[in-house]
C-alpha positions in Angstrom: -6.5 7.4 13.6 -7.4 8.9 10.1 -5.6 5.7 8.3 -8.0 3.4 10.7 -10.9 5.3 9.2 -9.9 5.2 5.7 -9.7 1.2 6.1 -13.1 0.8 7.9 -14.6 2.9 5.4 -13.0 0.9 3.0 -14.5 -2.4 4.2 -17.7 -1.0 5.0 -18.3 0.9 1.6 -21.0 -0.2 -0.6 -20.0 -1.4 -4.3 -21.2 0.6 -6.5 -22.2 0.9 -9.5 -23.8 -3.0 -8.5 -23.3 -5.0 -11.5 -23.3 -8.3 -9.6 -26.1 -9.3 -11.9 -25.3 -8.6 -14.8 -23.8 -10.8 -17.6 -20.8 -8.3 -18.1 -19.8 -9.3 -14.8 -20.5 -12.7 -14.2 -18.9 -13.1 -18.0 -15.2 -11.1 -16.7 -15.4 -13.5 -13.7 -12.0 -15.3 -14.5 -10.2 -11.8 -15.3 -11.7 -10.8 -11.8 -10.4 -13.7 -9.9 -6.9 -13.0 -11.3 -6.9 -9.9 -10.4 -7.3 -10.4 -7.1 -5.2 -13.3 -6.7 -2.3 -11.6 -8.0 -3.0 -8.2 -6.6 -3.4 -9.8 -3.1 -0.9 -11.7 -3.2 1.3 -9.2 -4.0 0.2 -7.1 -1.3 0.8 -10.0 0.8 4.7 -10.4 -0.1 5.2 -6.6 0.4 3.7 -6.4 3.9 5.4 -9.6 4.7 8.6 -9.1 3.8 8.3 -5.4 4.8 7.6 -6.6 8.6 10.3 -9.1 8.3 12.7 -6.2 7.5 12.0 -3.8 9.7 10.8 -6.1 13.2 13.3 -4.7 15.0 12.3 -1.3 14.8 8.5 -1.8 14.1 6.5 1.1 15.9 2.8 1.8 15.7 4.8 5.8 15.6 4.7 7.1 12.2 8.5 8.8 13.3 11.7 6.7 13.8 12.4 5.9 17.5 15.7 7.1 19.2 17.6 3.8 18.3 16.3 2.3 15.0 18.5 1.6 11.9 17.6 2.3 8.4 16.9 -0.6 6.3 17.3 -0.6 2.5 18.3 -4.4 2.1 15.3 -7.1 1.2 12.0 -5.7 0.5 13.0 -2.2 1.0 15.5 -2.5 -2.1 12.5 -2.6 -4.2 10.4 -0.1 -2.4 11.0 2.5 0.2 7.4 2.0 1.5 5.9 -2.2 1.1 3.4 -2.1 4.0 1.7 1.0 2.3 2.5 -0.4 -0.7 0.5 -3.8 0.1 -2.1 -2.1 1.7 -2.8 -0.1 -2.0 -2.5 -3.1 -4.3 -4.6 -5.1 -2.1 -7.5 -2.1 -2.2 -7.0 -1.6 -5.7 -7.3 -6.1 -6.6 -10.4 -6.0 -4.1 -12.1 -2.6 -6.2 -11.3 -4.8 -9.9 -12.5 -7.8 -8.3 -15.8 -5.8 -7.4 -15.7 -3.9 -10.2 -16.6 -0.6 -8.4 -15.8 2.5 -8.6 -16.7 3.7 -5.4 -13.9 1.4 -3.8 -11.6 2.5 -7.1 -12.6 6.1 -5.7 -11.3 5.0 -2.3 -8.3 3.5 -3.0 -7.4 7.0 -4.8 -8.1 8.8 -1.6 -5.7 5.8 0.3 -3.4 7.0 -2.2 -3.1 10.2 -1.7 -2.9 9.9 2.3 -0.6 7.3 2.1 1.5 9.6 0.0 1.1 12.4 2.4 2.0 10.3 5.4 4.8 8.6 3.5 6.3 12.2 2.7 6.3 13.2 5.8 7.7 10.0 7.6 10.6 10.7 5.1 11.4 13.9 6.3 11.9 12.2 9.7 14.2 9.6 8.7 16.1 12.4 6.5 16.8 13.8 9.9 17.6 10.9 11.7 19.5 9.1 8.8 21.8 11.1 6.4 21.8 8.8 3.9 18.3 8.2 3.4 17.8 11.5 0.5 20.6 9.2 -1.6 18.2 6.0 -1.0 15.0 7.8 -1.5 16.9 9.0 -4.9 17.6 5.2 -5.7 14.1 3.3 -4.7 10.6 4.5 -5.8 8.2 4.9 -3.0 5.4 2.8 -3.6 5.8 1.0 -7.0 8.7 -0.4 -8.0 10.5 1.3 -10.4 7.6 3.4 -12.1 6.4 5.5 -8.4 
């Protein structure tokens, strides 16, 4: 419930500061469009490829169900957490696109819950899965090799 907040708050959050009119902004406006085109499309691949990976045991549950496997092949090589992960670059291409710190502010806060979720999903699959403190050891959580 609280992650469906953060996102509509998200979307529904003014830009501030508003530079839309200035010439700083209309001036940066290939930089912008980069950024969001790579950002995006980054966090496109991630939540693709994490969905791919993990459709057979895909629950709106934030704790493993009684059969489900852990998967460290594919996407989850790279990262232990891509939907999350997508979700954050995506938030932080849209808040350089816009330029605005109030959504840079936002994405922070996505940050930290998605941090604080992803902890605590991991202390499920700990239980559940052995092996997973030797993967979680291996693969960063959000970022590929830096966090």
């Amino acid at each position: 419930m609280l992650q469906l907040i953060l996102m509509t708050g998200f979307i529904v959050l003014p830009v501030y500061p508003q530079l839309s009119g200035l010439e700083l902004f209309t001036s940066l406006a290939f930089i912008r469009w980069t950024i969001l085109s790579l950002f995006t499309g980054y966090a496109l691949v991630l939540v693709a490829l994490g969905l791919f990976s993990i459709r057979k045991s895909l629950t709106p549950f934030p704790y493993p169900t009684e059969n489900n496997q852990l998967v460290t092949t594919g996407i989850y090589h790279v990262v232990r957490h891509p939907l999350y992960s997508g979700v954050l670059f995506a938030a932080f291409g849209w808040s350089a696109f816009q330029m605005s710190l109030s959504h840079l502010f936002m994405t922070g806060i996505g940050l930290l819950f998605f941090d604080y979720k992803a902890a605590q999903e991991e202390r499920w699959l700990s239980i559940r899965h052995p092996e997973y403190n030797s993967y979680r050891h291996r693969v960063k959580k959000f970022i590929p090799w830096i966090y």
